[in-house]
N, C-alpha and C positions, 0 to 999 in steps of 0.2 A: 174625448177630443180636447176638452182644455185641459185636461192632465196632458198631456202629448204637446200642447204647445207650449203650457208651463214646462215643460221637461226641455223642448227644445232650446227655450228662451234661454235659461237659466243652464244652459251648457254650449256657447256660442262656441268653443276654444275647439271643439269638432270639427268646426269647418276648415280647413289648414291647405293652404295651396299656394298659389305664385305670386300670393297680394301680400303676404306676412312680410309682417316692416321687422327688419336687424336693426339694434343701434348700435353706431360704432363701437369699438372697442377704445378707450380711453389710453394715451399718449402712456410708455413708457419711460418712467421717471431713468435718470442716471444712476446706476449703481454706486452705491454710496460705499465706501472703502470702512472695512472696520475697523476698529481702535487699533486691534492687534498689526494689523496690516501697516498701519501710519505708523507706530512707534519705534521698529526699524532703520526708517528713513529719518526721524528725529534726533533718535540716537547716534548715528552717521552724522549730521549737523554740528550736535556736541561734541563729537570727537574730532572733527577738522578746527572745530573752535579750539577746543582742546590746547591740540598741536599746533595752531597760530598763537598759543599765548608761551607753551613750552620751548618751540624753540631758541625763543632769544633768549630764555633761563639758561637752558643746554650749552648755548654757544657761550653763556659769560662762565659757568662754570667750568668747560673745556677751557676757556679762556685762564681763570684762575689756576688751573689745575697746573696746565701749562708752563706757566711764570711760577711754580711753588713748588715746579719739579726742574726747572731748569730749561725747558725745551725753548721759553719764551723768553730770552733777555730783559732785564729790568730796563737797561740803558736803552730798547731799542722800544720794546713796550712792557710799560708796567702792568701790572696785574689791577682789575675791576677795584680791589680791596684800594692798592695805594692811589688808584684815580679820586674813588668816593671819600676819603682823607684828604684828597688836595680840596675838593669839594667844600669839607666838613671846615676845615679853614678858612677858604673864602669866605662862606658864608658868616664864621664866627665873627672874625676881624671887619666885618660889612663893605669888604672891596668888592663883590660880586653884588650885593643890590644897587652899589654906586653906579657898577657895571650895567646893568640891567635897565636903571632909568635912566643913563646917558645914549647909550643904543636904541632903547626904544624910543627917544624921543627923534632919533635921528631917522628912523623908520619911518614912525605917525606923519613925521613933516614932510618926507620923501612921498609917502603915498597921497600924502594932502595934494601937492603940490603935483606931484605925476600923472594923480585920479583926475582932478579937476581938467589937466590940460587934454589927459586921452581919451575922458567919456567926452566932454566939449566938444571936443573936433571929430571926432567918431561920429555924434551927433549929427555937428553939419554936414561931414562927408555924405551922412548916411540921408540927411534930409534933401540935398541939393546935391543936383548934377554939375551946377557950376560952380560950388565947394572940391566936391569929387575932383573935377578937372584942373582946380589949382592948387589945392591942400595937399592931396592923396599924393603925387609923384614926391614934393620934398619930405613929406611922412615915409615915404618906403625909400627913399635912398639915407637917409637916416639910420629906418630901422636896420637897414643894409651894413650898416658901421657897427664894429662891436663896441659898447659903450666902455668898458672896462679900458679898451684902447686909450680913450681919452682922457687916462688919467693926467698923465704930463700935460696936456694943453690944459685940463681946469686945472692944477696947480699953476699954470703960468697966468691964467686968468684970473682967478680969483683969489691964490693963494693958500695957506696951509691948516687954515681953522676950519669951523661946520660948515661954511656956505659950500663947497667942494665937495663933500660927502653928503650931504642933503641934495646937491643937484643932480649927484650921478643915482642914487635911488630914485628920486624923481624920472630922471631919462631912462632909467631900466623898467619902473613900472608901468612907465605910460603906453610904450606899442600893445603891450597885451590886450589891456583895457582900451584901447582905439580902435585895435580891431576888431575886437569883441564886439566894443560896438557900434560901428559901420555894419555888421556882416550881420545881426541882431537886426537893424533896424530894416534894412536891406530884404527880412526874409519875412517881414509879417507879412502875413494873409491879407491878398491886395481887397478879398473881396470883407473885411473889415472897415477899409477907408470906402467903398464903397455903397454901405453902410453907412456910414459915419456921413456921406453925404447926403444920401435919401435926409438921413435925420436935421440934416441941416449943424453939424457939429464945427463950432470953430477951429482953428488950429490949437488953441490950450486944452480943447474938450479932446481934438482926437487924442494929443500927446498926455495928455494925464489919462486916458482912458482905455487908448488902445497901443500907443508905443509903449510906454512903459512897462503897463503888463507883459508884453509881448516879448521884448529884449530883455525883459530882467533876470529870466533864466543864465541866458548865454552872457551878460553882462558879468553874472554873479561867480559865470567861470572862468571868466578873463580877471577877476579880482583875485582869485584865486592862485593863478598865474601870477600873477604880479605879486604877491606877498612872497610867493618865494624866491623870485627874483630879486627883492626889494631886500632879505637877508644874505642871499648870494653875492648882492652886488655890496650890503653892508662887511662883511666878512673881510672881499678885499679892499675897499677903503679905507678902514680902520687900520691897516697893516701900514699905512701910508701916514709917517708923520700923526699920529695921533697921541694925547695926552691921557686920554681919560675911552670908555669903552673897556666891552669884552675884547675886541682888537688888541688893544693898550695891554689890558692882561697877558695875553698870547705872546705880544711881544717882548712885554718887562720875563715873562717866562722862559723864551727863547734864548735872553742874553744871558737869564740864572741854566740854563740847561737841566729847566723844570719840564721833563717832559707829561708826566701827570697832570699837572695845571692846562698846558696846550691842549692835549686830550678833553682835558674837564672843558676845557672851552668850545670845543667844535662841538660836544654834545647840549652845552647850551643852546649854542646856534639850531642843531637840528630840533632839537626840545621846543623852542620858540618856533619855528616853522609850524610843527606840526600842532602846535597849542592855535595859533594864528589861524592855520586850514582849518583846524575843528572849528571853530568861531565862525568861520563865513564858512562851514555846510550846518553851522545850527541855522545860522541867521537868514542861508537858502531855504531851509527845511521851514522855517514860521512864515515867511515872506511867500512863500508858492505853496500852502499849506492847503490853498484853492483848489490844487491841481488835482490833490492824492482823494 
């Protein structure tokens, strides 16, 4: 008899019926992709990279090929070879860095002076309804006027040296950055300042803590905007009575019927645009480095 219940004791797993606990079956992970499988789609990557870096090569050497077979006029456009010589001159004789730091100072002071008035008032449009109500209509019938227009009235106004070409960059760069930031300020998350009041936060604490961060973004792309506006609108002012600048170049080239030089100058111009952009998407990319 205690062999019989030692036996039954020691084999409980007998009794099997409608009490026996399942445990779950454990979540199925995501199929993970193998190496093989990923480096198709990588290789795809490299090869669109690829061909964004080849075809501006393609196109300057069709370009060269063209001018060295005749199909392309010297007189009408020169070949990549005689642009990068007119280049190699400038550079030598040091009329293109004279160029380069009279332009860009006429940039820097245009955006100083454009930046300061367009985040400003963007600012108060963007803080106050009764800014909005008397800023914002002379701001958009402004923006409404093409600035270039007024070349002849700031020559009659201010006359024929920097102050004229510093103030039309100025007025080009400013609507960008105005309403960047109005529309910036205008869109932070209300329940932030709400917030910011439970905490009891002054006006300096909300605006260093929660405007700033907020609109830095969309500010940092209206800056953006504005730098190339601010060479677009340099480009034609310099064509205007100027002594000294890449303008000045263009035009001392014009009267020699240096078309290579002219050339070599608009690709300064785009050169500097796109050197400028890259600068303010580095200096977005460190500034909202928060985000990522």
């Amino acid at each position: 008899m205690a062999f019989r219940c030692r036996q039954i004791i020691a084999s409980p797993c007998d009794f099997k019926g409608s009490h026996s606990v399942t445990t779950p079956a454990a979540p199925a992970s995501a199929p993970v992709l193998p190496a093989a499988s990923r480096a198709p789609a990588h290789r795809r990557n490299r090869c669109w990279t690829l061909v964004r870096w080849a075809s501006p090569v393609v196109l300057l050497a069709l370009w060269q090929l063209g001018s060295a077979i005749g199909v392309i006029p010297q007189e009408v456009l020169p070949a990549p070879s005689l642009i990068a010589e007119a280049g190699v001159e400038l550079v030598g004789n040091g009329q293109l860095a004279d160029a380069l730091r009279v332009s860009g100072l006429r940039v820097v002071e245009g955006l100083a002076l454009g930046g300061l008035a367009g985040v400003g008032l963007g600012a108060a449009v963007g803080l106050s309804r009764w800014a909005e109500a008397t800023v914002d209509p002379p701001m958009q019938m402004l923006r409404a006027l093409p600035h270039l227009g007024l070349i002849p009235l700031f020559i009659l106004w201010f006359g024929i040296g920097e102050l004229p070409k510093v103030l039309l960059v100025a007025l080009g760069v400013s609507f960008p950055l105005y309403l960047n930031t109005f529309s910036a300020i205008r869109q932070v998350d209300s329940k932030l300042f709400e917030t910011a009041d439970v905490l009891g936060f002054s006006f300096r604490q909300r605006f260093s803590h929660i405007i700033i961060p907020s609109a830095a973004p969309q500010v940092l792309v209206g800056l953006r905007q504005s730098l190339a506006i601010a060479w677009l609108t340099l480009i034609v002012a310099e064509q205007i009575n100027a002594d000294t600048g890449i303008g000045f170049l263009i035009n001392n080239a014009r009267d020699f019927l240096r078309i290579d030089i002219i050339i070599f100058g608009l690709v300064v111009y785009a050169l500097l645009g796109i050197v400028t952009d890259a600068l303010v998407r580095a200096m977005e990319r460190r500034a909202l480095r928060y985000r990522s």
